[in-house]
C-alpha positions as CSV (number, residue, x, y, z in Angstrom):
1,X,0.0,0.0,0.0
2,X,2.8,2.5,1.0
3,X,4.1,2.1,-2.8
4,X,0.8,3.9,-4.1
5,X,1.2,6.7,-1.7
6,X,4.9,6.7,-2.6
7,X,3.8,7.5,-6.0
8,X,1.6,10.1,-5.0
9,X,4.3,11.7,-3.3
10,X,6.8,11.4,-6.3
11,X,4.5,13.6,-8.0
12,X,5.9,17.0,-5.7
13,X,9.3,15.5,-4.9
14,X,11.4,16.6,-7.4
15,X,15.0,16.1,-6.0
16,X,17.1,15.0,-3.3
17,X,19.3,16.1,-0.5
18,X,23.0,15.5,-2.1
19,X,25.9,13.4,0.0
20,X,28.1,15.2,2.8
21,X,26.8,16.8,6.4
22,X,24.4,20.0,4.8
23,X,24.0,22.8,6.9
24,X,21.1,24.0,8.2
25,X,19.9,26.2,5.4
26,X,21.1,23.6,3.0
27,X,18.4,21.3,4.3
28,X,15.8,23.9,4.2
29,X,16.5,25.1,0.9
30,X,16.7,22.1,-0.2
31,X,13.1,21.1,1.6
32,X,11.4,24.6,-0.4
33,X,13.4,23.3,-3.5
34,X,12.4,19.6,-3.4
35,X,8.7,19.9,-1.8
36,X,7.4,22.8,-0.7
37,X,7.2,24.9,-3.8
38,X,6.3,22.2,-5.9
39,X,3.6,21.3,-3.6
40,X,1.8,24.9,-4.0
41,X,2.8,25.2,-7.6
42,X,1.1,21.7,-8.2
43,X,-2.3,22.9,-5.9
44,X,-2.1,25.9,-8.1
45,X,-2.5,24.0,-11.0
46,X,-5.2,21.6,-9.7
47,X,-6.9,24.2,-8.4
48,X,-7.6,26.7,-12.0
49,X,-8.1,22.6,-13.7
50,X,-11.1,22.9,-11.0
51,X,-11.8,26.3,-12.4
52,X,-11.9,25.2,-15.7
53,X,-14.1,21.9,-15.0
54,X,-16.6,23.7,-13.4
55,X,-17.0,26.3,-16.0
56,X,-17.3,23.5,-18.8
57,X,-20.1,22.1,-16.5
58,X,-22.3,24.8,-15.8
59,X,-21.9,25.3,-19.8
60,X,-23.4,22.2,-20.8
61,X,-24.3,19.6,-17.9
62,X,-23.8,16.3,-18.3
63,X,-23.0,13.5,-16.1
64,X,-19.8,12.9,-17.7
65,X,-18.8,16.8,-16.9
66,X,-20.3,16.3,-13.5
67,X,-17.8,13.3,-13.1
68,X,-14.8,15.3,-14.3
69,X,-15.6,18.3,-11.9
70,X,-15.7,16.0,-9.2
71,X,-12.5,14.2,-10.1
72,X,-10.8,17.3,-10.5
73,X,-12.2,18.7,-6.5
74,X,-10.4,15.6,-5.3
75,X,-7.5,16.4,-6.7
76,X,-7.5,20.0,-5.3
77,X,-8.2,18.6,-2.1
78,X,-5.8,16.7,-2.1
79,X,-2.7,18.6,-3.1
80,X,-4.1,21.3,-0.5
81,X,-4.4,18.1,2.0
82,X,-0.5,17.4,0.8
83,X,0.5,20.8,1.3
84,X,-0.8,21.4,4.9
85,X,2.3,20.2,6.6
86,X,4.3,22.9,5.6
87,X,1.8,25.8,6.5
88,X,4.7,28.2,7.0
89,X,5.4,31.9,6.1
90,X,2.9,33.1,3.0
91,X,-0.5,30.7,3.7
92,X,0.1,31.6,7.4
93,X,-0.1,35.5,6.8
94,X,-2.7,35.4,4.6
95,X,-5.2,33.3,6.2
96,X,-5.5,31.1,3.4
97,X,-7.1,28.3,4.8
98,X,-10.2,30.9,5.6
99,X,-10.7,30.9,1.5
100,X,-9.5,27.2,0.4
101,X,-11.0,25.3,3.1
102,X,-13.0,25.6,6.1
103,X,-16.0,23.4,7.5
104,X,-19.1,24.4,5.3
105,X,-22.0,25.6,6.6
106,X,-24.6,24.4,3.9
107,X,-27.7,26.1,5.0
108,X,-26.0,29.9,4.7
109,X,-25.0,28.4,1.5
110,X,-28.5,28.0,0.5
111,X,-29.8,31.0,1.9
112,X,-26.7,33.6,-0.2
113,X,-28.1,31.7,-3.4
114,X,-31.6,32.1,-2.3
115,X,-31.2,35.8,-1.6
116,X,-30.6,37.7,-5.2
117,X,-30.4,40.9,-3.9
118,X,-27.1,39.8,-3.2
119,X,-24.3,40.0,-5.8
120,X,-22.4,37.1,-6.6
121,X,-19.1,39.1,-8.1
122,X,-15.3,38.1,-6.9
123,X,-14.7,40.6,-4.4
124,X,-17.3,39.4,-2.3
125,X,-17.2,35.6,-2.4
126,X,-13.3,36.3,-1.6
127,X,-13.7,38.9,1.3
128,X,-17.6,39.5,1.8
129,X,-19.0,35.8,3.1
130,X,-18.2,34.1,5.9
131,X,-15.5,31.2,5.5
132,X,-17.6,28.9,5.9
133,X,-19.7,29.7,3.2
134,X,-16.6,29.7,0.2
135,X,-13.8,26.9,-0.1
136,X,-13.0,23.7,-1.5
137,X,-16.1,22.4,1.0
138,X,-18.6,25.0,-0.7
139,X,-17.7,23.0,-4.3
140,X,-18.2,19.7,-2.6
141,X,-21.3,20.4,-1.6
142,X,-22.6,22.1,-4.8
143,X,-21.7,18.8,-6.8
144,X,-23.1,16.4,-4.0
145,X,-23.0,12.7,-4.0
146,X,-25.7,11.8,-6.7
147,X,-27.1,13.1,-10.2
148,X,-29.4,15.1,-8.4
149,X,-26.9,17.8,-8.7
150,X,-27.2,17.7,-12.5
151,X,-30.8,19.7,-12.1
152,X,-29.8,22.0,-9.7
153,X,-27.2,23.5,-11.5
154,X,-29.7,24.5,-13.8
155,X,-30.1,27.7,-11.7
156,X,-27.6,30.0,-13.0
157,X,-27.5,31.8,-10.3
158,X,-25.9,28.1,-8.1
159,X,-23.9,28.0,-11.4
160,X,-22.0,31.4,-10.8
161,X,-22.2,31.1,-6.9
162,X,-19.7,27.5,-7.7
163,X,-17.9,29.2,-10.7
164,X,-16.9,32.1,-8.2
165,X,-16.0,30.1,-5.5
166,X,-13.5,28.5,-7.5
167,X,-12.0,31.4,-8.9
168,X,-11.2,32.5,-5.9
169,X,-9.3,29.2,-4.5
170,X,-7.6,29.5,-7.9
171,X,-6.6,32.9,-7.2
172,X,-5.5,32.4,-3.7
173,X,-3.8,29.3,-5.2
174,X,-1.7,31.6,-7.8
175,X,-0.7,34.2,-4.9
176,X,0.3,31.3,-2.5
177,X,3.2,30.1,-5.6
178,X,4.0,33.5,-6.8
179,X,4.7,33.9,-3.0
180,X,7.0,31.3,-2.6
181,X,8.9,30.8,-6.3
182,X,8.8,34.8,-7.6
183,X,8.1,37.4,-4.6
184,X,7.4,37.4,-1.0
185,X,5.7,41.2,-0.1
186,X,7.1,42.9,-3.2
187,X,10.5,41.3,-2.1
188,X,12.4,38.5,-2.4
189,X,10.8,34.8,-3.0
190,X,10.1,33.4,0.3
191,X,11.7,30.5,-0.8
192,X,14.9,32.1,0.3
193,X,13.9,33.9,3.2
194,X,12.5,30.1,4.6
195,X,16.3,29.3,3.4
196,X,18.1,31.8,6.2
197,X,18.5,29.3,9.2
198,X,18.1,32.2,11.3
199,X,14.8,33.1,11.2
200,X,13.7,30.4,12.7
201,X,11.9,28.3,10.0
202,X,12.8,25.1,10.9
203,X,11.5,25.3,14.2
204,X,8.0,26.4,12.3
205,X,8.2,23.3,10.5
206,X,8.8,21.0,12.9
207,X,6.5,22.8,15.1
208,X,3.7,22.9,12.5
209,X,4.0,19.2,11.3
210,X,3.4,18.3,15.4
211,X,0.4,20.4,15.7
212,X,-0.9,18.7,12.1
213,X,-0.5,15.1,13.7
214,X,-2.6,16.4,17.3
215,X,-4.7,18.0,15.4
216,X,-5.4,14.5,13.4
217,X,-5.2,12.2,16.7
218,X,-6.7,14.7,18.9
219,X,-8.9,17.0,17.6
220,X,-10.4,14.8,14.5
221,X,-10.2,11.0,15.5
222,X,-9.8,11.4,18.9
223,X,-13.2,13.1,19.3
224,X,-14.4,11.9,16.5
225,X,-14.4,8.4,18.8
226,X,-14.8,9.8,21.7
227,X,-11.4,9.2,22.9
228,X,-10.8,12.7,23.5
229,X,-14.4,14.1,24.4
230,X,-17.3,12.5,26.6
231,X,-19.4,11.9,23.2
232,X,-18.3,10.1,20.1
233,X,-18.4,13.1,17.8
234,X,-18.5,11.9,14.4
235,X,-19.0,15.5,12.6
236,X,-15.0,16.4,14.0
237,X,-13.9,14.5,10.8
238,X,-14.8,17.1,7.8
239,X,-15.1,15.4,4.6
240,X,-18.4,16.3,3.0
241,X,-20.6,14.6,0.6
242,X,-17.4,12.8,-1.0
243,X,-16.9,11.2,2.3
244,X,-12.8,12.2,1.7
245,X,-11.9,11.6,5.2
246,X,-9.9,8.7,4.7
247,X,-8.2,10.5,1.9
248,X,-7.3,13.3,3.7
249,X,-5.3,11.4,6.1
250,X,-3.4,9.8,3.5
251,X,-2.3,13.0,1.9
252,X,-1.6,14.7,4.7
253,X,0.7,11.6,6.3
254,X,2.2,12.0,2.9
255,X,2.9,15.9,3.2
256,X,4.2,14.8,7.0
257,X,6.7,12.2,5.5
258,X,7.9,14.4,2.5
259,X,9.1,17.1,5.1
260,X,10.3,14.8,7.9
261,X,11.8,11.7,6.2
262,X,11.3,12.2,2.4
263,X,10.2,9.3,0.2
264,X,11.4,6.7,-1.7
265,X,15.4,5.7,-1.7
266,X,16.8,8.6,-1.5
267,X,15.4,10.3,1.5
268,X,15.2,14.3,1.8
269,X,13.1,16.4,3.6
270,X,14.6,17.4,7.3
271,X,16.4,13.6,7.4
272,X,20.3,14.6,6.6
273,X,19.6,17.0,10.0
274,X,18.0,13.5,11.6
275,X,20.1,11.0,10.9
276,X,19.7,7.2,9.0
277,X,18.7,5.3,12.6
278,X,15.9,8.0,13.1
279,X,14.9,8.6,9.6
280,X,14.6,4.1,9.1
281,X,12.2,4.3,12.4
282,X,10.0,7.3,11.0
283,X,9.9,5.0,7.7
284,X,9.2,2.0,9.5
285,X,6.4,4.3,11.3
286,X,5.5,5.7,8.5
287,X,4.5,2.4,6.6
288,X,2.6,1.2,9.4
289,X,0.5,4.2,9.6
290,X,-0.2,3.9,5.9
291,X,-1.4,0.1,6.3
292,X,-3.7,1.3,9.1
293,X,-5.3,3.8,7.3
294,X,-5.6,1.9,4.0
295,X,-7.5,-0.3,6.0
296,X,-10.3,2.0,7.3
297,X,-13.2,1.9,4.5
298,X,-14.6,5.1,4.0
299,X,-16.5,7.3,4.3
300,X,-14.5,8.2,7.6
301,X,-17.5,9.0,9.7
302,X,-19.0,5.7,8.7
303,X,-15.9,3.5,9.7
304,X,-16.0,5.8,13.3
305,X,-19.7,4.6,13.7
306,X,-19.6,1.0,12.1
307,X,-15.9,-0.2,12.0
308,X,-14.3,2.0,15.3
309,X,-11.5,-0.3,15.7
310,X,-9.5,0.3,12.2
311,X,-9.7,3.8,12.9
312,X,-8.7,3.3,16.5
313,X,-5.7,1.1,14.7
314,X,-4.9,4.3,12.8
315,X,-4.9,6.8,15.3
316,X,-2.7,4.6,17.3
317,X,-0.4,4.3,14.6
318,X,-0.4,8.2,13.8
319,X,-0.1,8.8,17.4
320,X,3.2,6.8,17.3
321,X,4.7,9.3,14.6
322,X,3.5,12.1,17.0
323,X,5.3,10.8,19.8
324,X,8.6,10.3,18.1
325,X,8.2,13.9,16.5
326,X,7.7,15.3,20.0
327,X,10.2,13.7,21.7
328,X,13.4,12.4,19.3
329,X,12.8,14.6,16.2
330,X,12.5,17.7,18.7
331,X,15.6,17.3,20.7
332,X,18.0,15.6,17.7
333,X,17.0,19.6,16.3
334,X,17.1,21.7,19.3
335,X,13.7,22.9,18.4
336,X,11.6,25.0,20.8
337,X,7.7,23.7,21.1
338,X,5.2,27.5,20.9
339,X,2.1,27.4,20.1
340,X,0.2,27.3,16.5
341,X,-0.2,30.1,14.1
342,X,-3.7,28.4,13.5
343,X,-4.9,27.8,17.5
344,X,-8.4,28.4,17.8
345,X,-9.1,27.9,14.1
346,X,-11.0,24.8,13.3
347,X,-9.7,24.5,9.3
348,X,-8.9,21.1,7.5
């Protein structure tokens, strides 16, 4: 199973630490170089092919279009999913998460189509709605589960509500890569400021991938099954009417990997500053987190109800990659634990 995910990986990996003991910046560099930038030029991409599917769709609907807009919202999601371990510098400052993804609340939905008074144009679906009214979850539940979706997008006015919406992730998706490959703040690329060991990037990273894996074991699965919380809670998982949750943990473990042990033979990410002992056991860890998760059927919120123990066998498993990030990964770097950027926010 690991191999397919591997793959997936592949697909934003483009190089390799070389030989020798790198420094610091080396390493980070190297992780912008080899991952990072590649990840948010590859969600820009996904994200205008959304764009583009959706406008073909509400041109003609067909059920054929209907499937292609769908395939191509997974693969947003999922290159965003990717991308969330290395929420550092540009998607931070911007809040980005408030216009790519945040829990969906469908009724408001409903009611900003309903209401015609109200002008669907760009500036206010990007700065003018509530977050939870825009975002990759706003498409999903446009295009629902079933054909039914086919008649509804008959209104035109549901037509440009899910046309604007992706516009704007494919425009936040365009600043997030200018940010990082061309100009950072009418400055340099933040691709080299994330380079300059001294700022204190590293420590983001290493700080951010943490708070990604509590906020999966904790937050998500842990209430989720009631681990964490007096109730089972399935709704803490968000994957909509594509039932994605299983998905999203596979592409965000992949993201985790990428920075923390790289994939494949020849490992990158922050492993020359790790070591070969540490980086075999985050592999090892790794692999069996993949097996566990492969292993839940989704939808997520299903397996939670009707299958708890294969999701209780991945949260374990996640749980042990958490443990050795907060403890072995954190004192082989010297890194300082704070507090994250996103606390308080309840984005996926």
């Amino acid at each position: 199973m690991r191999r397919v995910w591997a793959v997936a990986a592949a697909a934003v990996l483009l190089g390799a630490c070389g030989g020798g003991m790198p420094s610091r910046s080396d390493v980070l560099g190297d992780l912008a170089d080899d991952y990072i930038v590649p990840a948010y030029q590859q969600f820009h991409r996904d994200a205008v092919a959304l764009a583009d599917s959706l406008s073909a769709l509400c041109a003609s609907p067909s059920s054929g279009l209907l499937s292609d807009a769908r395939n191509t919202l997974s693969a947003v999601r999922n290159s965003w999913s990717r991308a969330q371990a290395v929420w550092v510098g540009p998607v931070m400052e911007r809040r980005s998460w408030g216009l790519v993804r945040w829990p969906v609340a469908n009724d408001e939905i409903e009611a900003l189509i309903a209401d015609a008074s109200i002008e669907l144009d760009h500036e206010r679906l990007s700065s003018r709605i509530g977050a939870d009214q825009r975002g990759i979850g706003a498409v999903d539940y446009l295009l629902g589960s079933g054909e039914q979706a086919l008649g509804a997008l008959g209104d035109s006015r549901r037509c440009r509500y899910l046309e604007g919406v992706a516009a704007v992730i494919a425009a936040e998706a365009a600043l997030l890569e200018a940010d990082w490959a061309l100009g950072w703040e009418g400055g340099e690329p933040y691709r080299d400021a994330f380079a300059d060991a001294d700022r204190g990037d590293l420590d983001r990273v290493v700080n951010d991938t943490l708070f990604l894996l509590e906020r999966i074991t904790d937050l998500e699965l842990g209430n989720a099954l009631g681990i964490m919380s007096a109730d089972a809670d399935p709704l803490a998982v968000d994957e909509g009417p594509a039932g994605a949750g299983v998905d999203d943990l596979q592409q965000r473990l992949i993201g985790i990997q990428a920075v923390l042990s790289g994939v494949g033979d020849d490992p990158a990410g922050l492993s020359p500053l790790l070591g070969d002992d540490l980086t075999d056991r985050l592999a090892g860890q790794f692999e069996a987190a993949f097996d566990a998760v492969g292993a839940v059927g989704p939808p997520l919120r299903h397996a939670v109800a009707d299958a708890p123990q294969t999701v209780i066998e991945a949260r374990e498993a996640i749980k042990a990659i958490q443990i050795t990030v907060a403890t072995e990964v954190v004192s082989r770097l010297g890194v300082v634990i704070g507090f994250s950027d996103a606390d308080g926010d309840s984005s996926g």
